[in-house]
Structure formats: structure tokens, C-alpha cells
N, C-alpha and C positions, 0 to 999 in steps of 0.2 A: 361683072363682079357678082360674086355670091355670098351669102350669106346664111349660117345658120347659128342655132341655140345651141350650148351644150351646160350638161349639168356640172358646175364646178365640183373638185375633190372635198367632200368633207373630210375634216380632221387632219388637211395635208398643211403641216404649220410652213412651210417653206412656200408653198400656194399663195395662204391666205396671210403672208407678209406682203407677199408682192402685191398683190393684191391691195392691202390698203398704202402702201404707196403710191402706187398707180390713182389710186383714188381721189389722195392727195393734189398729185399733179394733173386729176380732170377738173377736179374744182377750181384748179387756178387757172384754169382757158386753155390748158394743154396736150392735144389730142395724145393718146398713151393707148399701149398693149401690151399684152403678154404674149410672146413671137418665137417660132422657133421650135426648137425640138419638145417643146414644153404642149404646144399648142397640139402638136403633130401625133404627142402620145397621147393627149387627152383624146383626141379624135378614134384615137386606135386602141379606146378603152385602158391604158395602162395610165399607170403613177408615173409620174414627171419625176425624173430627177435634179434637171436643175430648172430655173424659172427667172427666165430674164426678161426685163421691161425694154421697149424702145418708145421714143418720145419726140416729139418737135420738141421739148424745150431744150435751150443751151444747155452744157455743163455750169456755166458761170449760175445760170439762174437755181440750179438746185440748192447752191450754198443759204440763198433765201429762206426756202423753203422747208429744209429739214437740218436741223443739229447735226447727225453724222455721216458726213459726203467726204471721200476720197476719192481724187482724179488718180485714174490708174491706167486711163491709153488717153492720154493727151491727143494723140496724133490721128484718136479713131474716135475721140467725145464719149469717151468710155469713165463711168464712175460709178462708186460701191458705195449706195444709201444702205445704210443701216446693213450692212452687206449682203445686199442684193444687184447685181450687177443691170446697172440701170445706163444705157447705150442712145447718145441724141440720133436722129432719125438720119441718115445721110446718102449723099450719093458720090459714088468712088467712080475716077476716072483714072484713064492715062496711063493703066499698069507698063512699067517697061523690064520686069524681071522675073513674070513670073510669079510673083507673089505680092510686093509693095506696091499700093496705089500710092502714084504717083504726087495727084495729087487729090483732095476730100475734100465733098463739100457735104455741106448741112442740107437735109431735104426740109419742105415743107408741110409733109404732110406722110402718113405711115405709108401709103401707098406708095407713093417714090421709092421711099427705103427697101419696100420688098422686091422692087424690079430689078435690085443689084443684088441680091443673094443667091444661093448657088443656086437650092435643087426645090420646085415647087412644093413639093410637101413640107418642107421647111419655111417657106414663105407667105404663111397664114400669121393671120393674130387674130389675139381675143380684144376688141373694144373695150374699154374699162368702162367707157362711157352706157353704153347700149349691151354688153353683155354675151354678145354674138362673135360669131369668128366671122372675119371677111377673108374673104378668097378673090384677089385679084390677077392671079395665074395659074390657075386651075390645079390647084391644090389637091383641093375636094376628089377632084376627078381621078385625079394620078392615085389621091392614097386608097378609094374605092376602087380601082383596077390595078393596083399593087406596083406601081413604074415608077421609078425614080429616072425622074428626067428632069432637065435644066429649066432654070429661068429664062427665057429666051436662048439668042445661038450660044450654042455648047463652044462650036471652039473658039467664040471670044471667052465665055464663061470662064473655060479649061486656061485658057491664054492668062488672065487675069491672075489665078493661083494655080496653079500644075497640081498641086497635092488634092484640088479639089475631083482627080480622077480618081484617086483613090478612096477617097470618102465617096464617091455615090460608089464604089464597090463593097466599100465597108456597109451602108447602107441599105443596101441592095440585100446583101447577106443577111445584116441584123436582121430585117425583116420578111425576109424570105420573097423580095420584091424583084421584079425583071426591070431589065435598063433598055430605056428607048431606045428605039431601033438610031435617031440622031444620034441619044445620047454616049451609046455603042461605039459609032463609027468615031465621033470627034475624039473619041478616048484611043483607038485604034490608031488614027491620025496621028496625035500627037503622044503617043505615050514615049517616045525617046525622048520628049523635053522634061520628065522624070528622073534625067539623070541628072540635073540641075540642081534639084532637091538635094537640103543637106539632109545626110545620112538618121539626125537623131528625127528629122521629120518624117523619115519613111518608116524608121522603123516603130513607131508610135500608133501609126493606122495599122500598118502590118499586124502588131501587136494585138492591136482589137480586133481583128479580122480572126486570125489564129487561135482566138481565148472567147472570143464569142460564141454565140450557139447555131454559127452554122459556117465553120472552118473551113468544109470540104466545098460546100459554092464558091465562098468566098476565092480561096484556091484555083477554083475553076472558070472564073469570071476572070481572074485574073492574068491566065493561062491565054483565056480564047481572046483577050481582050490585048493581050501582047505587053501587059506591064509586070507580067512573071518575068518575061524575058528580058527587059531592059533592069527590073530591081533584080530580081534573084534570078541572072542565068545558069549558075549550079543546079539549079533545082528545075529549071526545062529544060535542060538537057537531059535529065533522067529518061526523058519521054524516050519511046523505041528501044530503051537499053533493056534487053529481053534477056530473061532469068530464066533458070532450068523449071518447067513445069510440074516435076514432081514436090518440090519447095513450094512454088510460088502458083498455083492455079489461075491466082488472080489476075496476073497479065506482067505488063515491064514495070520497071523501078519506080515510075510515077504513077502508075497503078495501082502499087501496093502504098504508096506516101499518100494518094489518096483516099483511099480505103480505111487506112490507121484514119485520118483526118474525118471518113463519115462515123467513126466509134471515141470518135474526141467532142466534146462539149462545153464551155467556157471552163475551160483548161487550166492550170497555171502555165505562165510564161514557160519557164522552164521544159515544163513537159511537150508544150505544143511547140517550140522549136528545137527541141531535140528529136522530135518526128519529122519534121520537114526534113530536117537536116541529117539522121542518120545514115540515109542512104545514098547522102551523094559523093562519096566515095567510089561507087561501084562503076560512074562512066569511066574512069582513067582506069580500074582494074580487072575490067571483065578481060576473060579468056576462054578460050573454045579447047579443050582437050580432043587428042585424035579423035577418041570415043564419040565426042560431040559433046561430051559434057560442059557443062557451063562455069567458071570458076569467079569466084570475084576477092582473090588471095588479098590479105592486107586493109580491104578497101576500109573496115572501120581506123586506122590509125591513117590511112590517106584525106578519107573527111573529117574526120577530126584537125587536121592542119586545114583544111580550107574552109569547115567552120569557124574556125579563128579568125581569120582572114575576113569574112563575110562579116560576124559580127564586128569587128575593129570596125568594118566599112561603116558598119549602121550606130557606130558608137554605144554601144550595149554597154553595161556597168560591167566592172572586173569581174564579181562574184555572179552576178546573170551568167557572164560566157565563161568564163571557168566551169560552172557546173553544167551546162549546156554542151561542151568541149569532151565533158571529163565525162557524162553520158554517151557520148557517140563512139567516144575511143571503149568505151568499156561492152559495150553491150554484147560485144562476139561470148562475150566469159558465161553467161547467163545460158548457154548450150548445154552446159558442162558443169549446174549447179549439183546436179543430183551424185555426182560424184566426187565432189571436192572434200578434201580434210576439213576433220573439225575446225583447226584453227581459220583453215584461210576463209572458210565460212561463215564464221566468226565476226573476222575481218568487212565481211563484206556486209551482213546485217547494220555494223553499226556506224557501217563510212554515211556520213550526213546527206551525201546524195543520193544512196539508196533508195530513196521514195521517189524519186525522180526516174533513175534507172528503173524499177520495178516496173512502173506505170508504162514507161516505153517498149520493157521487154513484153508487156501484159498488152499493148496494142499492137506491136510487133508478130505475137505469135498470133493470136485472133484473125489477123488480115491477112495469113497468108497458108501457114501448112495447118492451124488451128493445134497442133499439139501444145496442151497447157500444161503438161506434168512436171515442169521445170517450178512454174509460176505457182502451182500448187505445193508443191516440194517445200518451195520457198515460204510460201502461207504459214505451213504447219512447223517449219524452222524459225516462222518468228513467235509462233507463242509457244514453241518448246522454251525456245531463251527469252523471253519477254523480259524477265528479271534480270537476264545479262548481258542485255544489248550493248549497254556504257563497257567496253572495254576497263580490265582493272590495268593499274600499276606494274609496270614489269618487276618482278622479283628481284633482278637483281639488274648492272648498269655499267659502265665502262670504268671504272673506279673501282669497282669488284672485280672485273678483270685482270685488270694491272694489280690488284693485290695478290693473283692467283699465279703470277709472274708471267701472266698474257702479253705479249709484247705488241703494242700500239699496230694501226695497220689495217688494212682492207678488211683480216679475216675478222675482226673485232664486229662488224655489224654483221655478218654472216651466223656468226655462234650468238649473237645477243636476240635476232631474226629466230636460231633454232629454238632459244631455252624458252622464247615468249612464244612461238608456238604449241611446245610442249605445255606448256602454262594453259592454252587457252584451249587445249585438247583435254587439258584435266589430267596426264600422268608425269607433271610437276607442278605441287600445292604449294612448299612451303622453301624457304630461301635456302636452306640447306642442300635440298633436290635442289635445286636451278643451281647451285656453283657445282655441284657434280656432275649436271648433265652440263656445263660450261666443259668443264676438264676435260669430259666425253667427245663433247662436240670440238675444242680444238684439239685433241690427240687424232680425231677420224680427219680431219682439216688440214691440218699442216701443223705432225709433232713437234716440229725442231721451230717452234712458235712457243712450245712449255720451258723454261729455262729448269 
């Protein structure tokens, strides 16, 4: 066991609550720490975010001791003083699924408790009593040689909760740390019992992995570690699917997904999986032209239906994978901004997912031919119209047309399309113009439509 000093956070009020609870429950005879990721970032010089206690005493005995106690994991001795997540000290056995211990018991002392948690750098505490961190599984050591490795054997660890391989990958990542060569293989071993996990559990690590600030490891740990494959095998399969190297320098389709991914940095959601996912269209579409040329026809409205697919899997919100969806189907258009009409570029400024898309086309080109003159183009088209992003009010409306003796019908949203175009090009201002370029556009459309 080791131990050392560390200087608590001045001025961290979330700290220095826990902190006099903990206090609380040493004066009443009951050994207490601060444990966990909390302990893990003070070692590593940064601000804790959250700051949780664990304790020999019951849950029952807190109600004693402090006015505002809510039990909130009965089944884990979990409860929220004054809301601080305060956890009695325990030892889990018997997993039979994967995730649920079977069944818990209460440990007697902080040391037991740390022998069931996952990853040694997490399984330090601070003494309330004494002041010091102990380290009874070398802690210390792993986070001064940067490894995230397990508390004992990995693949009981791994066996116990499955998702726990994804977290020392998320882990790993956050802090730019290597995974024991054990820790490695048990994850290698068993990463197919990942398929067990429900969907909104995977895609929740995933999530932080991808939006964190080190996406492209993370990606790549994940890859060599073999739980790319089993979670997202759209996205290893890109591997070898080799692109024309005049486009693509970079290398094959997960090359370049990597790449976007080293020029991504705690990301929004949005953005970072509509990069993963743009390009995996292109394994079902690739084709070789006699020439030798390389074609990938379609492929973005091909992954757009299998990102759907993917995301249902992982139960994403509707508006997450809608606009995730509705970036992968679109991004082919963004080739072709520099010469669109006014209106449809209009159009495209001020669709809401715009900033989504931009951000994708803008890591898109970087990572592969570098030509930016699209993403530029586009810069200086949003502060031309800054002031008229909000699309206005069409001039005139299907009600106007039947007054015009337009007879109901397909062509009706075709001329109502032309005259709010002309609207949004500027060479129709005022509703007069719109019902005569109306008359215009169905006499070119279909005459015997004017009664």
C-alpha cells in the first residue's frame, strides 16, 4: 500500500461539500474517502468534476446523521447527502450477465471496496481522516506510467460488466494513456460479449470517445482492439476500400475517417458522427472503370440508409439521427456550392443543419484533396446574407393559385418552388410579380392547367 499528500482544490465548492460530509461521518467512527475519478484528476493536476464519497457506514445509518439523505441505488447502498453522491463501501460478487452483480455485499473497510473496481487509477481514495491518498493497487504507478489497466484479472473484471471495455478505451483516450498489454488482450478476448450490451449503453461511451479530445485513438484502439468490429462493423469494413489517389492521398476510406477524426476535437455529437459515418457508403459502391478509375456512384444516399440503421441500433434520439442522416445524404452537394443559384444557396445557408454539414464538408476537404475553395465560398456567402439567413414568407400560396384559375395538382408545388425561388434570387420583390411570374411559370409547365 502507498501513500501520499496531495493539496486539496481551493475554492472547488463541490470539493469542499464533500469534503465536510466526509468529515462528518469520520467523527462518527466511520472510515470515509473521496474515490474515484475525482481522486484520479486531482493526482493529474486538473479540477474534478464530480466528487463522490464511499464509506463503511450503512445507508440506514446516514439518515442519523445528516437532515438531507435520499436512497437512490438501494440495491448498490447508494445515497445523495445534501446531494453528493455518498456510496457504502461494498464487495460485488456473482455477476451472471454481464453487468448485474448478482449478488452485494457491504465491505468493511475502503480497501475491500477498491478491489472490486474496475481500472487502478480509479481505485485510489483520499482519507478524510489522515488527509493522504492510499493506493492499494498501484494506482500511483499506472497513472505516473500513463496505463490504464484493471484491478486485478481483466477478464473476470471484463466478465463482471462488458461495457467496462469500453471505458478503459474511453479512458485510455481521455488521457492519452496505453492499455496493459493483459489489459489489451482480455478486451481482444472477449470483445464479441459487447454484443450483449444494450444499444443506448454503447452508444453513450462511444459518444464520449468521439466528442472527446482524442477521437482518432480512441477510434484506433478500438479498431486494433476488435470492438470496432463487433460495435460498428460498417465502419471496419471501410478498412482496404482504396480510393482514387488523385482525390484521396491519404490512403482507403478508413484512412481518410481517420484523419477527419485526428482534425476533430471534443466535437458536437452531431458533427463527430456524421464523420465516422459519412463514408460508409462507399464499401457496397465502389467500382473500378476500364480506365481503372475508381467510382463510389450513390455511396452518400447508400450510407445515409445504413446510418439510419446504425443509429436505431444504438437508439439515438430522432432529431440526433435525423440530422446525422440528413448530413451524410447531403454532403455530395457541397462540390458544387460555387456554382449553385442564388436561391438554392439560399436555401442551403439557412437549413438548420447547415452548421453541422459545413463542419463535416470543412473536415472532409482538409483530410483528403485539401481544396477549400468551396468552404471558403461558402464563408463569404454567409456574411454577404448574414441579414438574410431566416428565409422570408413566400409571396404568394396555393389559394393564390386557384384564384389565378390554376387547377389543383402536381404542377402547383412546381410553379409555387419556381416563383419562391425567383423571390429568393431577388427578380421577384412584391406579390404582384410572384402572381405573374405564377401565370408564367404554369403557361411554360402545362398551358391547358390556365382555364
Amino acid at each position: 500500500m502507498k501513500r501520499v499528500a496531495v493539496q486539496l482544490p481551493a475554492g472547488n465548492e463541490a470539493f469542499a461539500k464533500a469534503v465536510s460530509i466526509g468529515t462528518v461521518l469520520v467523527r462518527a467512527g466511520y472510515e470515509t474517502g473521496i474515490v474515484g475519478g475525482a481522486v484520479r484528476d486531482l493526482l493529474l493536476g486538473k479540477t474534478p468534476d464530480d466528487v463522490d464519497i464511499v464509506t463503511v457506514a450503512r445507508p440506514e445509518t446516514l439518515n442519523g446523521l445528516f437532515d438531507d439523505v435520499k436512497l437512490v441505488g438501494a440495491s448498490f447502498g447508494v445515497s445523495l447527502v445534501n446531494s453528493v453522491e455518498v456510496a457504502a463501501a461494498r464487495l460485488e460478487r456473482r455477476y451472471l450477465d454481464g453487468r448485474h452483480p448478482e449478488e452485494v455485499k457491504y465491505a468493511d473497510s475502503l480497501k475491500e471496496d477498491m478491489t472490486r473496481r474496475d481500472f487502478t487509477v480509479n481505485a485510489m481514495y483520499l482519507d478524510l481522516k489522515s488527509g493522504e491518498v492510499y493506493d492499494h493497487v498501484g494506482g500511483l504507478e499506472d497513472l505516473k506510467k500513463g496505463v490504464i489497466r484493471t484491478v486485478g484479472d481483466p477478464v473476470q473484471r471484463f466478465s463482471e460488466d462488458y461495457l467496462r471495455m469500453l471505458r478503459a478505451v474511453r479512458f485510455a483516450a481521455r488521457f492519452r494513456f496505453k492499455l496493459a498489454p493483459d489489459t489489451f488482450r482480455a478486451i481482444q478476448q472477449l470483445a464479441p460479449c459487447c454484443k450483449k450490451l444494450a444499444g443506448e449503453r454503447v452508444r453513450e461511451e462511444l459518444t464520449k470517445m468521439f466528442t472527446g479530445s482524442n477521437p482518432a485513438y480512441a477510434l484506433e484502439l478500438l479498431r486494433t482492439t476488435g470492438l470496432l468490429k463487433v460495435l460498428l462493423p460498417e465502419v471496419d469494413a471501410m478498412q482496404g476500400v482504396t480510393q482514387p489517389p488523385e482525390y484521396h492521398p491519404e490512403g482507403d476510406v478508413y484512412e481518410h475517417t481517420l484523419l477527419m477524426f485526428r482534425h476533430l476535437a471534443c466535437a458536437d455529437l452531431r458533427v463527430a458522427w456524421s464523420v465516422l459515418l459519412h463514408d460508409i457508403g462507399k464499401v457496397a459502391t465502389r467500382s473500378v472503370e476500364p480506365s481503372g478509375r475508381i467510382r463510389f456512384f450513390g455511396h452518400e444516399s447508400v450510407g445515409a440508409d445504413m446510418a439510419f440503421e446504425l443509429l436505431e441500433r444504438l437508439h439515438f434520439s430522432i432529431a440526433d439521427r435525423d440530422s446525422i442522416v440528413s448530413a451524410i445524404r447531403n454532403h455530395m452537394r457541397f462540390a458544387s456550392v460555387c456554382d449553385m443559384r442564388t436561391a438554392k444557396l439560399r436555401k442551403l445557408l439557412a437549413d438548420e443543419n447547415f452548421p453541422v454539414e459545413l463542419e463535416l464538408h470543412r473536415l472532409d476537404c482538409i483530410s483528403c484533396h485539401a481544396m477549400m475553395d468551396g468552404f471558403v465560398y461558402l464563408l463569404d456567402k454567409l456574411n454577404e446574407y448574414a441579414d438574410r439567413l431566416i428565409l422570408p414568407e413566400p409571396l404568394i400560396n396555393g389559394n393564390d393559385l386557384k384564384k389565378l384559375g390554376i387547377a389543383p395538382g402536381p404542377v402547383f408545388r412546381k410553379i409555387l418552388d419556381a416563383v419562391f425561388e425567383a423571390q429568393l434570387a431577388g427578380s421577384v420583390t412584391t406579390r404582384g410579380e410572384a402572381l405573374e411570374k405564377a401565370l408564367l411559370a404554369a403557361e411554360n409547365m402545362s398551358p391547358d392547367k390556365v382555364q
